[in-house]
C-alpha positions in Angstrom: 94.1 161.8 108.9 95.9 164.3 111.3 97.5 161.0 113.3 98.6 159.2 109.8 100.4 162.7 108.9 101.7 163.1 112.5 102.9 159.9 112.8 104.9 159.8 109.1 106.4 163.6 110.8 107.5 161.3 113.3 109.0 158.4 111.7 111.0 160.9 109.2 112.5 162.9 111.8 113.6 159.6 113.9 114.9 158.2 110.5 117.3 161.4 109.8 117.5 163.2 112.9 117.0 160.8 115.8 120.6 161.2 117.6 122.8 158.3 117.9 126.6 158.0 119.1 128.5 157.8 115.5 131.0 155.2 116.0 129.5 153.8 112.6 130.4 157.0 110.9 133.9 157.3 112.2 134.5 153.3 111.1 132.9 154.6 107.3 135.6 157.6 107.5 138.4 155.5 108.3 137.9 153.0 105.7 137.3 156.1 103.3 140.3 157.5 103.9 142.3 154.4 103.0 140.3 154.0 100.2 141.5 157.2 98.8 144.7 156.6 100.1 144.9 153.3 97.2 142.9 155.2 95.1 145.5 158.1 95.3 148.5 155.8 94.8 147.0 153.8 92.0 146.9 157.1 89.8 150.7 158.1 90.1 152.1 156.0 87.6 150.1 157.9 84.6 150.0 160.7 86.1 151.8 163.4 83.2 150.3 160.9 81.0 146.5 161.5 81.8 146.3 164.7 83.8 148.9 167.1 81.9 148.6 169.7 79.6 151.4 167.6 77.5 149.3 164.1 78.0 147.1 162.3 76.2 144.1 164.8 76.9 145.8 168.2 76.2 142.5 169.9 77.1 139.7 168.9 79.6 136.0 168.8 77.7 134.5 172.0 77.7 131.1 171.2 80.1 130.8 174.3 82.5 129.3 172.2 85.5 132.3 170.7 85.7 135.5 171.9 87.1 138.3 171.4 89.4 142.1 173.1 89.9 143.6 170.8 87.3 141.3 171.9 84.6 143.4 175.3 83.4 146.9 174.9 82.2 147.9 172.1 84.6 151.7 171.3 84.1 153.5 168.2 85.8 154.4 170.1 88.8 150.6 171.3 89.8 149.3 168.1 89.2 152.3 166.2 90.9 151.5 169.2 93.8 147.7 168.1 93.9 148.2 164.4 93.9 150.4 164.8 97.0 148.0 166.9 98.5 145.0 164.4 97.5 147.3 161.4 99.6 148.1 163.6 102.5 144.6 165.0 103.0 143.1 161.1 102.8 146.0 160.1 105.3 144.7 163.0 107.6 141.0 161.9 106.9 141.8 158.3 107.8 143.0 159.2 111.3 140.6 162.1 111.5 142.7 165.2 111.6 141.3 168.1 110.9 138.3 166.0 109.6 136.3 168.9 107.9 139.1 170.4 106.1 140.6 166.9 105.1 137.2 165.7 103.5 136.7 169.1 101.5 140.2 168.9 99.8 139.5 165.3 99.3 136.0 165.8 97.5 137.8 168.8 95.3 140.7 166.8 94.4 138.9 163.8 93.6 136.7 166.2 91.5 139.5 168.3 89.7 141.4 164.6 88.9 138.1 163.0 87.8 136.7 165.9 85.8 139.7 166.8 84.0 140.2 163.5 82.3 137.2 161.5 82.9 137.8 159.2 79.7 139.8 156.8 82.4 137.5 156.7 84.7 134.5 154.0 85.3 130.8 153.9 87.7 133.2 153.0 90.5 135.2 156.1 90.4 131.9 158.7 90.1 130.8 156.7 93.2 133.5 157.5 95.1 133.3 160.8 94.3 129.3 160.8 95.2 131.1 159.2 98.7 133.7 162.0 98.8 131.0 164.7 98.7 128.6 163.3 101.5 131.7 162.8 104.1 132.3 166.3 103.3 129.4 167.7 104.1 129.5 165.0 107.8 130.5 166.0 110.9 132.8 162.9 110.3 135.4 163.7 112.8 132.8 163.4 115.4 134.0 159.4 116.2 137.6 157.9 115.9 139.5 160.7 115.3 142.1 163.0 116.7 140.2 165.3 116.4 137.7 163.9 119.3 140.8 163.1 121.0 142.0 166.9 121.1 138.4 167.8 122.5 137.6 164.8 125.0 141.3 163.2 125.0 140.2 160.0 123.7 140.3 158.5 120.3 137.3 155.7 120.7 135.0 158.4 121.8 131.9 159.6 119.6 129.5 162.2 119.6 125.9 161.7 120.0 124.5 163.3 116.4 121.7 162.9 114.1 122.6 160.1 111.5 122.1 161.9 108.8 124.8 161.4 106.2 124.5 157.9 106.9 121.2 157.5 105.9 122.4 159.5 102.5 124.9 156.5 102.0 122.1 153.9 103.0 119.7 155.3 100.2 122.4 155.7 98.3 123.0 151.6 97.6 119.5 151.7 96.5 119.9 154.3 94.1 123.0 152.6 92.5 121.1 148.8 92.1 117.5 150.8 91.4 119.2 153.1 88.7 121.4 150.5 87.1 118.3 147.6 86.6 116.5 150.7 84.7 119.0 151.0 82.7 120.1 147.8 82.0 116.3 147.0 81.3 116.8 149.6 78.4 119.0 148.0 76.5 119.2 144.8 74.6 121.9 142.5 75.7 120.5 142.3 79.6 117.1 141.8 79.0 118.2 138.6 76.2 120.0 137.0 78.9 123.5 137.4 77.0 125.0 140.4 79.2 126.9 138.0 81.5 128.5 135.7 78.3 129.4 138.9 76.7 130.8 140.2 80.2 133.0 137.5 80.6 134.4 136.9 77.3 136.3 140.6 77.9 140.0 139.1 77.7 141.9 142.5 78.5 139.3 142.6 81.4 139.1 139.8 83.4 141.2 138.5 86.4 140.1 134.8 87.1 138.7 132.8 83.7 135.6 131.3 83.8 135.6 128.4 82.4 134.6 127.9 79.0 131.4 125.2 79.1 130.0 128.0 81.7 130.9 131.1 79.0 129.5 128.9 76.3 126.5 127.4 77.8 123.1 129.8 76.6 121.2 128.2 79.6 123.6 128.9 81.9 124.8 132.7 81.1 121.0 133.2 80.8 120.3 132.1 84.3 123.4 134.3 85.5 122.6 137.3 83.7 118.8 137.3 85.6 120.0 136.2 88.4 122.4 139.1 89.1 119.7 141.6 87.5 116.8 140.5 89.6 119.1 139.5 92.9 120.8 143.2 92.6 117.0 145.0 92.5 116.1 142.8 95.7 119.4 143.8 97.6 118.3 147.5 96.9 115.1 146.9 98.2 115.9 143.8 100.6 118.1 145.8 102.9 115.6 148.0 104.3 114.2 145.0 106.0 115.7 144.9 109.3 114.6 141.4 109.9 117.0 140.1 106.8 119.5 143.1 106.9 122.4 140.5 108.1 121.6 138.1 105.1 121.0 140.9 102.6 124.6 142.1 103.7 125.9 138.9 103.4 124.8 138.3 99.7 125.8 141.6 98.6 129.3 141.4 100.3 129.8 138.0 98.1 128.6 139.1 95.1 130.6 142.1 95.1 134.0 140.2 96.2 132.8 137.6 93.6 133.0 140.6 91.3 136.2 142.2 92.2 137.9 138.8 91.4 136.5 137.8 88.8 136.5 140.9 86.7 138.9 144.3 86.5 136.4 147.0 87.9 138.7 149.1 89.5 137.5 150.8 92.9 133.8 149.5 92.0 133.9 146.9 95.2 135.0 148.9 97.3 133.3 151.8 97.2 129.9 149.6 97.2 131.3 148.0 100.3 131.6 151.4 101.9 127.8 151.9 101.3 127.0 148.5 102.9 129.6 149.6 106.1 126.7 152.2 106.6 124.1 150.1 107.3 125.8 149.0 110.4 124.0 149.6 113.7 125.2 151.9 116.1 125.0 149.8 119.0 127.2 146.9 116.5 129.5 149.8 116.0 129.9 150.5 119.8 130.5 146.9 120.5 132.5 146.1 117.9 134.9 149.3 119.0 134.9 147.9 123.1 136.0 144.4 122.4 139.1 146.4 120.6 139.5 149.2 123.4 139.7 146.7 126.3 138.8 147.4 130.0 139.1 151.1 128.5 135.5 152.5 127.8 134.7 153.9 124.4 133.2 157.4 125.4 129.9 158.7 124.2 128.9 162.6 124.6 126.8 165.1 123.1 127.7 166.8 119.8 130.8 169.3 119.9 132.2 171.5 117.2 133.4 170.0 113.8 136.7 170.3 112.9 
């Protein structure tokens, strides 16, 4: 009994704290970073419309778990102030400058835009925001960052750290394909095999038309709509299978491309391809930075200070 206990001790402090050069964590930043960077940009356009006192939503929802700097007063100059602040602070997170204080204003603006009119905002959104908090709380200038190349004077270098705030991403995927089969399992429209007919019949929605003997045909939505329920829960569960990780990746990176052209879902894809960039291995992460650094060496040390 004492062996069974000592040995699950063991295998949960090897899978959070078992430390590991974080090249795979400096990759997730920079693609992060230029997520928010589009992100950013693709808000400016409405941005007195939707976030100003004199927009659509003159006042945010009174809810007192959620807040942010917009939510008092906010006029077209403070929230013209924070949106160039959100773009410069994910450009500074993308090439890891000043990595902690980047992610934290990144997570707070994300927050205060999100919060204060969140009638615009869909699943993909709130997961980026979920994203935005764990990168936060990472040592994620710890790998492909100027901030390791003020401390060892080289970009590609990494720090040897526990993984922890990758495995937060990695359990994270399940959560989002685990959570959403419950609740689509709730309803009516999933478990009748309809959800995928009804899905792509949404004109104002969709980007490439399926055709219409697919869209019309009850046998074939039916075997879509289960298909995509059942094959998300087994990606969820799948990809902790080390053996089948590449092909579980695989699927989920074509399902979710398949989606982003198929159908308007903003940020969605992207923010779930983040969560699959985690499940990369560090020693894939290593290689894959050598082959671009050349005959120069990426650099692996112990852990320094965050920055």
């Amino acid at each position: 009994m004492k062996l069974g206990a000592d040995a699950a001790r063991n295998r949960w402090r090897i899978f959070w704290f078992r430390p590991e050069p974080l090249f795979v964590l400096g990759m997730v930043r920079i693609v992060f970073g230029l997520i928010m960077v589009a992100w950013g940009l693709s808000l400016f356009p409405d941005l007195d419309a939707f976030f100003t006192s004199d927009g659509v939503l003159a006042r945010p929802r009174s809810d007192s778990f959620e807040w942010g700097v917009l939510h008092e007063g906010a006029d077209g100059r403070a929230v013209l102030f924070a949106w160039i602040a959100l773009i410069l602070a994910a450009i500074a997170l993308t090439i890891g400058w000043h990595s902690r204080a980047a992610s934290v204003l990144v997570f707070v603006l994300v927050l205060s835009f999100q919060y204060r009119n969140p009638l615009i905002f869909n699943a993909g959104d709130v997961l980026l925001r979920v994203e935005a908090f764990v990168i936060a709380l990472a040592p994620s200038g710890a790998a492909l960052s100027l901030d390791e190349r003020r401390r060892t004077g080289s970009f590609w270098s990494a720090q040897t750290r526990a993984p922890w705030p990758l495995r937060l991403l990695q359990i994270q995927l399940t959560v989002v394909y685990v959570a959403t089969f419950a609740a689509r399992m709730t309803g009516e429209k999933w478990p009748s095999g309809t959800a995928v007919s009804y899905a792509l019949r949404l004109e104002d929605m969709l980007i490439l038309r399926v055709p219409g003997a697919v869209v019309d045909s009850p046998a074939l939505t039916n075997v879509g709509t289960w298909t995509v329920l059942v094959g998300e829960l087994l990606l969820g569960i799948l990809i902790w299978k080390r053996r089948i990780r590449p092909v579980v990746v695989a699927i989920g990176v074509v399902l979710h491309l398949t989606i982003m052209i198929t159908i308007a879902v903003g940020f969605f894809t992207p923010a779930m391809l983040l969560l699959y960039l985690a499940f990369l291995p560090s020693g894939a992460g290593e290689r894959w930075v050598r082959r671009r650094v050349g005959p120069q060496k990426p650099q692996t040390d112990p852990g320094g200070t965050d920055h």
